[in-house]
C-alpha positions as CSV (number, residue, x, y, z in Angstrom):
1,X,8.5,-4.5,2.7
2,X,8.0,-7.4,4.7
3,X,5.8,-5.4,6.9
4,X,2.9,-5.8,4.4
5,X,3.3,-9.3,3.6
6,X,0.8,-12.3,4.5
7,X,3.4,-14.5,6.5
8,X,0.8,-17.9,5.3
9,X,2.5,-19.4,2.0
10,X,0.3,-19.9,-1.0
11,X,-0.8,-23.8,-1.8
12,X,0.2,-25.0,-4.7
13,X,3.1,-21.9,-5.3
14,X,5.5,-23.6,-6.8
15,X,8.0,-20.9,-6.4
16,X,7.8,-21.0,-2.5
17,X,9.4,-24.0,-2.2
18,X,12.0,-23.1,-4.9
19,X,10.7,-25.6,-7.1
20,X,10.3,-25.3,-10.5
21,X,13.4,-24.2,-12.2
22,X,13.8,-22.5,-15.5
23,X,13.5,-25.9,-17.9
24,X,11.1,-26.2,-20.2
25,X,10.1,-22.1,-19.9
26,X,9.4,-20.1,-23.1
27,X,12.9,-18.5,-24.4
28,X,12.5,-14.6,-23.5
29,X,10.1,-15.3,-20.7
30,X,11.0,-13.4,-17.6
31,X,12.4,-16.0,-14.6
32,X,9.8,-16.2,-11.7
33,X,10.3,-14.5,-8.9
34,X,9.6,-16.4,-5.5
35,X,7.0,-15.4,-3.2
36,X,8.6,-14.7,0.2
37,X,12.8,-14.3,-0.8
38,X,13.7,-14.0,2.8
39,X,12.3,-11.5,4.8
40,X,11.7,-8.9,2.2
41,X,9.3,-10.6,-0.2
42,X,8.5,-8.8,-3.9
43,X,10.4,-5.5,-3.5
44,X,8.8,-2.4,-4.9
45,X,9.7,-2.4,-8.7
46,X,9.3,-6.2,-9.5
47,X,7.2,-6.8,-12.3
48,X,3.6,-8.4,-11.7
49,X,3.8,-12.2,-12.2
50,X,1.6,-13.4,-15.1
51,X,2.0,-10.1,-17.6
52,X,4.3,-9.1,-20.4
53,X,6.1,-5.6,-19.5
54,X,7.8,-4.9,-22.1
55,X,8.3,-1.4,-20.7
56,X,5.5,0.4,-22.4
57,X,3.5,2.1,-20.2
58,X,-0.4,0.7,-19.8
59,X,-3.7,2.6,-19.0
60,X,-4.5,2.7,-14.6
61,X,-7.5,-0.3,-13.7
62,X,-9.1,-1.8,-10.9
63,X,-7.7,-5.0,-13.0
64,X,-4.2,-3.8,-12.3
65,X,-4.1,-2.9,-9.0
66,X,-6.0,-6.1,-7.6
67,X,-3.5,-8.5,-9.4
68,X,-0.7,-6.2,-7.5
69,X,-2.3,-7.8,-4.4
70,X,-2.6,-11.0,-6.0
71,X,0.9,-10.7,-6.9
72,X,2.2,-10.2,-3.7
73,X,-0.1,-12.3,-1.0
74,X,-1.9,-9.7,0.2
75,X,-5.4,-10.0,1.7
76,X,-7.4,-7.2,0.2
77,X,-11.6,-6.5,-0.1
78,X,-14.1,-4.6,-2.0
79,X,-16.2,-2.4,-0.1
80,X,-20.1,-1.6,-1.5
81,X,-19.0,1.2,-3.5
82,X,-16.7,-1.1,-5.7
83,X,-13.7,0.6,-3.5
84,X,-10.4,-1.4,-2.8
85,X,-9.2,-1.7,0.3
86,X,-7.1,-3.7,3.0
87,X,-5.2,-3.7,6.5
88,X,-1.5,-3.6,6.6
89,X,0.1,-3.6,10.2
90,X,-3.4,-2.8,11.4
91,X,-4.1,0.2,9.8
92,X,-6.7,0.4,6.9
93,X,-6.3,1.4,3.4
94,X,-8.1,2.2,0.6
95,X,-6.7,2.4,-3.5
96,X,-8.9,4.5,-5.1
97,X,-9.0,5.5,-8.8
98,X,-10.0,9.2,-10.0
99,X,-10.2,11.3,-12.5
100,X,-12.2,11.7,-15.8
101,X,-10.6,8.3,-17.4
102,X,-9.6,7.4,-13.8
103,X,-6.1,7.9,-14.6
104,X,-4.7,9.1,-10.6
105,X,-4.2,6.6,-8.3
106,X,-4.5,6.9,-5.0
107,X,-3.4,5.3,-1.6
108,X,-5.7,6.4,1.6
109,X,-4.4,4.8,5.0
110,X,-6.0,6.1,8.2
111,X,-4.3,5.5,11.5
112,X,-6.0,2.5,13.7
113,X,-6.9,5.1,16.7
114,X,-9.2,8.1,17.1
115,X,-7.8,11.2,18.9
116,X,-9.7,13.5,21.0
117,X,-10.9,16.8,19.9
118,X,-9.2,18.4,22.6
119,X,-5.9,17.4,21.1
120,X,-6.8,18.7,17.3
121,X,-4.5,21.2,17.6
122,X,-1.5,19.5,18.0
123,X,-2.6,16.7,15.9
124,X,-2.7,19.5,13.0
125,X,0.5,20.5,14.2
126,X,2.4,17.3,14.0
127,X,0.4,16.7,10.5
128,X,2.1,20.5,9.5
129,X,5.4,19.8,10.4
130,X,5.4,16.2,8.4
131,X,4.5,17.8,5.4
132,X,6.5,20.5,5.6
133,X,9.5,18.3,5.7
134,X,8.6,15.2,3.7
135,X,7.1,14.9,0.1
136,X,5.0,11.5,1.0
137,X,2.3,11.4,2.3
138,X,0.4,14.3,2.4
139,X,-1.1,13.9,6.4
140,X,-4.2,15.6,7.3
141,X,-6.9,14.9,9.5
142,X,-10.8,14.4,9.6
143,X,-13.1,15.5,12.5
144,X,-16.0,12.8,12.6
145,X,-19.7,14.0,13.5
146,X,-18.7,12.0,17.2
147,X,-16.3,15.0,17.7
148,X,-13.6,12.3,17.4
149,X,-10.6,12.9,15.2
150,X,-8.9,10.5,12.5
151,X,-5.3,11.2,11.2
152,X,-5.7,10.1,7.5
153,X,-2.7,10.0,5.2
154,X,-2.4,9.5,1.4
155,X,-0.1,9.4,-2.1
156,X,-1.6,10.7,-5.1
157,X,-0.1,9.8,-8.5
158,X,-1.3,11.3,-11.8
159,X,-0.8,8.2,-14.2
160,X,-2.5,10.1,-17.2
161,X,-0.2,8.2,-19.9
162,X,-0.5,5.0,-17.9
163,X,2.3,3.4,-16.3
164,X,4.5,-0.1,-16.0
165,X,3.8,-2.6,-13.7
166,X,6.9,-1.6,-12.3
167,X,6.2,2.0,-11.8
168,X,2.6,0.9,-10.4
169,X,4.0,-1.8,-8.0
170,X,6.9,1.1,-7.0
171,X,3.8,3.9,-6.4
172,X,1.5,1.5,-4.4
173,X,4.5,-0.1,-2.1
174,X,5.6,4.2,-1.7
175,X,2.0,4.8,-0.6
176,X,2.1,2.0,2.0
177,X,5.3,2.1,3.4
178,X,5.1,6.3,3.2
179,X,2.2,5.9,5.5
180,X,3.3,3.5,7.7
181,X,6.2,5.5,8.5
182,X,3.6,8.1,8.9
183,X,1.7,6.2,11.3
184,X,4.7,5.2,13.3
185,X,5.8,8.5,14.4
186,X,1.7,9.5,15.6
187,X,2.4,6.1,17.4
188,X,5.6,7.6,18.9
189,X,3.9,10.7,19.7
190,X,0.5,8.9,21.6
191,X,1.8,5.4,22.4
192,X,-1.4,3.0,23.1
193,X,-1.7,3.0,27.0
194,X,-3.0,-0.7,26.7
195,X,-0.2,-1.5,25.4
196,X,2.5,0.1,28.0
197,X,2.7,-1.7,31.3
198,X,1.1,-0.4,34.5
C-alpha cells in the first residue's frame, strides 16, 4: 500500500521516529502503530489510531472515513457538494456515501487521461473483459458532452449494520488498490506518448 502514502513524515508523530514506547500507556490500550513501517505503511486492516474497536461493528460517517485519511497521511479535500475526494498515483477519487441512512460506501477513481470517442469501443471492450473476470472494481466508462471519454472505476460496499474500523480501512484500501490495478492495465493498453521516448 505504499503506493497511496504521503512520503512527508508528520511533525510532531512521535511514532515516526520510534519514539515513544509502551510505558506509562493505559493497561488494555492497543500499542501504536507507526506511521510509515518500511515501505508498506498502515496495511489494510489496522485499526484507526485514536478509537476503541472493540470489534463491534459502528454506523458508516463522513467522520469515519476522513480520520481513515488522517490515520494514514493522506492528503484528501472536500469538494462544494460536501463530497470527499483525493489523488492517489495521479488519479482522482472520490468516497461517497449513499443510501437512505447513507449506509453504502463507495470508492470512485477515474483514470488521469481522456480517450477519444473513436476508441469507445474497445475502451468498452477492455472495461467487459475486466469485469467479466475480476469482482473489483466494477469498470465502466462516461462519454463527456466534449465527445471525450473517461474510464471511471469503483467498489461499492453495503455497510447497512455498520462496520469496524478494520473492515472500513480493509474496503477503502480494496477500493484504491482495486482501481489502481485497474488503471495500470488501461495504462498498459494506451501508454502516455509523452512519456515514451522519440
Amino acid at each position: 500500500m505504499g503506493l497511496f502514502r504521503n512520503r512527508r513524515p508528520r511533525r510532531g508523530d512521535e511514532h515516526a521516529s520510534g519514539s515513544g514506547g509502551g510505558a506509562g500507556r493505559a493497561p488494555g490500550s492497543r500499542t501504536p502503530v507507526p506511521v510509515n513501517p518500511g515501505r508498506g505503511g498502515l496495511r489494510a486492516g489496522t485499526p484507526l489510531a485514536g478509537t476503541v474497536d472493540d470489534g463491534r461493528p459502528t454506523p458508516l460517517s463522513t467522520d469515519r472515513v476522513v480520520r481513515w485519511f488522517r490515520d494514514n497521511d493522506f492528503h484528501y479535500f472536500t469538494d462544494d457538494d460536501g463530497d470527499l475526494g483525493g489523488l492517489w498515483r495521479g488519479r482522482l477519487f472520490y468516497f461517497f456515501l449513499f443510501g437512505e441512512r447513507q449506509e453504502i460506501l463507495q470508492v470512485r477513481g477515474q483514470w488521469h487521461r481522456e480517450v477519444a470517442l473513436e476508441r469507445l469501443e474497445e475502451v468498452l471492450d477492455a472495461c467487459t473483459e475486466w469485469n467479466a473476470e475480476r469482482i473489483w472494481p466494477k469498470a465502466y466508462v462516461r462519454v463527456r458532452d466534449n465527445g471525450m471519454v473517461h474510464v471511471v472505476a469503483e467498489v461499492s460496499t453495503d455497510l447497512e449494520h455498520g462496520a469496524t474500523d478494520e473492515q472500513l480501512s480493509q474496503i477503502l484500501f480494496c477500493g484504491l488498490s482495486s482501481s489502481s490495478t485497474f488503471f495500470d492495465a488501461i495504462d498498459e493498453l494506451y501508454p502516455d506518448p509523452a512519456a515514451v521516448a522519440p
